[in-house]
Every structure is written in structure tokens, then in C-alpha cells.
VEXBA-109818 format. One record per residue: residue in one letter; z, y negated, x negated of N, C-alpha, C in turn. Coordinates in nm, 2 decimals. Each point is the difference from the previous one (the first is absolute). Example, Ala and Ser with C-alpha at 12.3 -4.5 7.8 and 13.67 -1.06 7.14 Angstrom:
<rs>
R,res,n_pz,n_py,n_px,ca_pz,ca_py,ca_px,c_pz,c_py,c_px
R,A,0.78,0.57,-1.32,0.00,-0.12,0.09,0.00,-0.12,-0.09
R,S,-0.07,-0.11,0.04,0.00,-0.11,-0.09,0.08,-0.11,0.08
</rs>
This chain:
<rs>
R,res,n_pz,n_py,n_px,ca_pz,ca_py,ca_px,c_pz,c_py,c_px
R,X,1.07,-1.09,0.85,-0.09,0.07,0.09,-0.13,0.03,-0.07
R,X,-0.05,0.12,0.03,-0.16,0.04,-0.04,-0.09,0.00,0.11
R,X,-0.12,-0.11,-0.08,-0.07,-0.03,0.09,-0.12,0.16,-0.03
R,X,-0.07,0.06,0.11,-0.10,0.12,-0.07,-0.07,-0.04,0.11
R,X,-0.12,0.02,-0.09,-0.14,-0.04,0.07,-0.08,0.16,-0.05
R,X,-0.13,0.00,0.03,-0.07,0.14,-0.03,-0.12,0.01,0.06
R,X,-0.11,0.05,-0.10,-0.10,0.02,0.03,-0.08,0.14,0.01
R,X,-0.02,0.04,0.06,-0.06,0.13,0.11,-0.02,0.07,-0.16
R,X,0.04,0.15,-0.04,-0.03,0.07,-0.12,-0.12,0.08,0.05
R,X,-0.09,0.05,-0.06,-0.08,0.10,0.00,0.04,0.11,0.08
R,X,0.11,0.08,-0.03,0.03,0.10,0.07,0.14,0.02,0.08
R,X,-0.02,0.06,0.12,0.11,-0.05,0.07,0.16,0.07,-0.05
R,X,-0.03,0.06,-0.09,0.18,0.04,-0.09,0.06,-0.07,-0.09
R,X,-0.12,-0.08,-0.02,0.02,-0.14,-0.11,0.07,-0.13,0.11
R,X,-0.07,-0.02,0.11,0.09,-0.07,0.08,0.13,0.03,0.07
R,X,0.02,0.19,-0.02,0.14,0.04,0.06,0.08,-0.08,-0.09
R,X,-0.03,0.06,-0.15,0.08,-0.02,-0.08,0.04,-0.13,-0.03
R,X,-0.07,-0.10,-0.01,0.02,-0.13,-0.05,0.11,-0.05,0.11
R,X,-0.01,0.04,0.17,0.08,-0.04,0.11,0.14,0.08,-0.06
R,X,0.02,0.10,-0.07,0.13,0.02,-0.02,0.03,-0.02,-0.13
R,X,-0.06,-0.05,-0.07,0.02,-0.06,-0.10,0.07,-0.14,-0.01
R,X,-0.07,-0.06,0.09,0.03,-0.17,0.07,0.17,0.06,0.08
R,X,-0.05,0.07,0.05,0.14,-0.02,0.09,0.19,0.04,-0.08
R,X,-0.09,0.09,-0.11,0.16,0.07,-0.08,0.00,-0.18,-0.09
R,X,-0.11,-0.07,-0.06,0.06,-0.11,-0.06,0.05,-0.10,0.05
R,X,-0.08,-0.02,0.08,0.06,-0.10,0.15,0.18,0.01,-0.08
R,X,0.06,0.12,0.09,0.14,-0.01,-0.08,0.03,-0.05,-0.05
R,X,-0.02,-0.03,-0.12,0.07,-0.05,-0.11,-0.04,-0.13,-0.06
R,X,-0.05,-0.09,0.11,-0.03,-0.11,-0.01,0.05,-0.10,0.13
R,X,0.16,0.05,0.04,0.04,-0.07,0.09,0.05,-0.18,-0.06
R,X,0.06,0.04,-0.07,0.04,-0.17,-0.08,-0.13,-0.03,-0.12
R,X,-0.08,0.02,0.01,-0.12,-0.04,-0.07,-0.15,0.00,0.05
R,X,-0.05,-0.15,-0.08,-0.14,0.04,0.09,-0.08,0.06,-0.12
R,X,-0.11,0.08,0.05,-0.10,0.02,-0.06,-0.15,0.03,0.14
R,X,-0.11,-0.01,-0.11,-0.12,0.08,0.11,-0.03,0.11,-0.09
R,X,-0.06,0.09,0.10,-0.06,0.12,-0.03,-0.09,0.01,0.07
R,X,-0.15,0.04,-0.08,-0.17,0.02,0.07,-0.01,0.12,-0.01
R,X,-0.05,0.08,0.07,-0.07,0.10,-0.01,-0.18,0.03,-0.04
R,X,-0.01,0.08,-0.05,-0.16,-0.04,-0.06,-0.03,-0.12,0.02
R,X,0.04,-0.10,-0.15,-0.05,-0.09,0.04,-0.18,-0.04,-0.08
R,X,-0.06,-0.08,0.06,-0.14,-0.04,-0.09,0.02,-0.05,-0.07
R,X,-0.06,0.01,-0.15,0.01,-0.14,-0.11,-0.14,-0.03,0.02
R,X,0.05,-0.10,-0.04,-0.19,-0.12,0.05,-0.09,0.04,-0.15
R,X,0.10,-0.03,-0.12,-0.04,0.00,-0.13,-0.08,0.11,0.01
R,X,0.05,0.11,0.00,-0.07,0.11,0.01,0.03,0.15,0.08
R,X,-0.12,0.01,0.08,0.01,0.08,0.14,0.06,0.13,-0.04
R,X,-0.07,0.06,-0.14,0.03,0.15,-0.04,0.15,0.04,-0.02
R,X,0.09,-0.13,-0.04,0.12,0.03,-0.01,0.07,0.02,0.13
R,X,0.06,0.09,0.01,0.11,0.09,0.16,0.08,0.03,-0.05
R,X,0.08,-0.10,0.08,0.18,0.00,-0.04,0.04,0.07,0.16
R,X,0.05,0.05,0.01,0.08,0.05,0.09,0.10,-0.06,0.07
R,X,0.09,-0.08,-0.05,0.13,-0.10,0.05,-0.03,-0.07,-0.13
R,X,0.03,-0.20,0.04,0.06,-0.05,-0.07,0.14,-0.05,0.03
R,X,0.07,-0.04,-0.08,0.19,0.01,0.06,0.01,-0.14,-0.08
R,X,0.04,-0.12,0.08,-0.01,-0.11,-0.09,0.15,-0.06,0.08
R,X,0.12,-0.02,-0.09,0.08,-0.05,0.04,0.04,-0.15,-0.09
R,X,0.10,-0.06,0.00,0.06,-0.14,-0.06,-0.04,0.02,-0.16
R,X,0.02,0.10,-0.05,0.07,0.05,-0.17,-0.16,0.09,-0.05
R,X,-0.07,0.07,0.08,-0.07,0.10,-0.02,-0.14,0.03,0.04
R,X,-0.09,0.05,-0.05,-0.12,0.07,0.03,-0.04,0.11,0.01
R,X,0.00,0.10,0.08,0.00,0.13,-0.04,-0.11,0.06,0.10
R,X,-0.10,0.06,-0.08,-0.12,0.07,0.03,0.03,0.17,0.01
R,X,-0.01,0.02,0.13,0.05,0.16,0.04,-0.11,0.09,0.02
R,X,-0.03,0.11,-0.04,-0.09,0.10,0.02,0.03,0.14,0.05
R,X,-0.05,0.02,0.13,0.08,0.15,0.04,-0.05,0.06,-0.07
R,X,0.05,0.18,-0.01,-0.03,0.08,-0.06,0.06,0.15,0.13
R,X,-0.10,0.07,0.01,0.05,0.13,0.09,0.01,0.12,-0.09
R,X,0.12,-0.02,-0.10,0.00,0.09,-0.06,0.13,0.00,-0.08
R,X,0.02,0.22,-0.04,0.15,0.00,-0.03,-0.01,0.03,-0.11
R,X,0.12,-0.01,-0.06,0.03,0.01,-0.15,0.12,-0.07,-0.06
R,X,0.05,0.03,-0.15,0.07,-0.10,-0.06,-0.08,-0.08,-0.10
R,X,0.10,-0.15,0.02,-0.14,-0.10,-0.08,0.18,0.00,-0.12
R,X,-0.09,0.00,-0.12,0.09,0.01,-0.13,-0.06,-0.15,-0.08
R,X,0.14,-0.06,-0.02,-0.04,-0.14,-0.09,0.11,0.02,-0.07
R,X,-0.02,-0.09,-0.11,0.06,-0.05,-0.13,0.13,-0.01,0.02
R,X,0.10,0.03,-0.09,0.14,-0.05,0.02,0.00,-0.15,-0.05
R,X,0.14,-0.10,0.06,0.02,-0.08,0.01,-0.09,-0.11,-0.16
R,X,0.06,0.08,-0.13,0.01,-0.10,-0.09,-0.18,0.05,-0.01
R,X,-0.06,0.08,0.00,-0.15,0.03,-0.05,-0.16,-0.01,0.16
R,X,0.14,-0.08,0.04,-0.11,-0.02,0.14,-0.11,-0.11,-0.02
R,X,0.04,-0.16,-0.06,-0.12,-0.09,-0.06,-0.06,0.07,-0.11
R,X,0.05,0.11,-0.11,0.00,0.01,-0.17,-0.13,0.06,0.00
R,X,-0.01,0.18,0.13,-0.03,0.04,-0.07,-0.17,0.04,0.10
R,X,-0.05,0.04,0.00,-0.15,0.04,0.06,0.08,0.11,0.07
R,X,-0.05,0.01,0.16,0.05,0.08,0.09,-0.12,0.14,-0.03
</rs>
């Protein structure tokens, strides 16, 4: 089960999105727990804005939206650690 907590975003398409963002992952965390925050605060330091953090049993994963289109191009498998992106 995903526990999601959330804190109020600056603008209100930042909180559409995070609500459907939560809800498509929700999904895929029926036989697993994990939490997921929404904008959450670091105490360490205020300037850093994460947008989601996703913290399950195995993982840490710091999420940042983006409202924007394109293709994102990375490294093939064997030159993905080798080589400078």
C-alpha cells in the first residue's frame, strides 16, 4: 500500500498534477508498501524543491515535474556509466 501525504504547491496545476500523479502510482503499489510526499521541505536546506519524494522498501527516488515536450536521448546500454552524456 502507498501511503501519500502532500504539501500545498505554489501553483494550483502543480497540485492538479501531483493529485494525478499520486493516483496513476497508487496502482502499482497494490502488494507493496511504499510512501510518496508531495513537495516535500528539507530542513537541511530550504532552497532545495523536490517535487515528489517516492521512498519505498529497496529505494529512494527524488521526482521532479517537468511541463514540457520532447524526446529525451541517452546513451546505449554498454556506454551509459562510460561515457559523458
Amino acid at each position: 500500500m502507498l501511503q501519500i501525504y502532500n504539501n500545498p504547491f505554489e501553483h494550483g496545476f502543480e497540485n492538479l498534477f501531483f493529485r494525478e500523479f499520486a493516483e496513476n502510482i497508487e496502482k502499482l503499489f497494490i502488494e507493496q508498501d511504499g510512501l510518496l510526499v508531495g513537495n516535500p521541505i528539507c530542513s537541511y536546506d530550504e532552497t532545495l524543491q523536490i517535487d515528489a519524494l517516492l521512498i519505498t522498501t529497496h529505494n529512494v527516488c527524488l521526482i521532479d515535474f517537468k511541463n514540457v515536450s520532447g524526446t529525451i536521448i541517452i546513451q546505449d546500454d554498454e556506454n551509459f556509466y562510460k561515457k559523458q552524456w
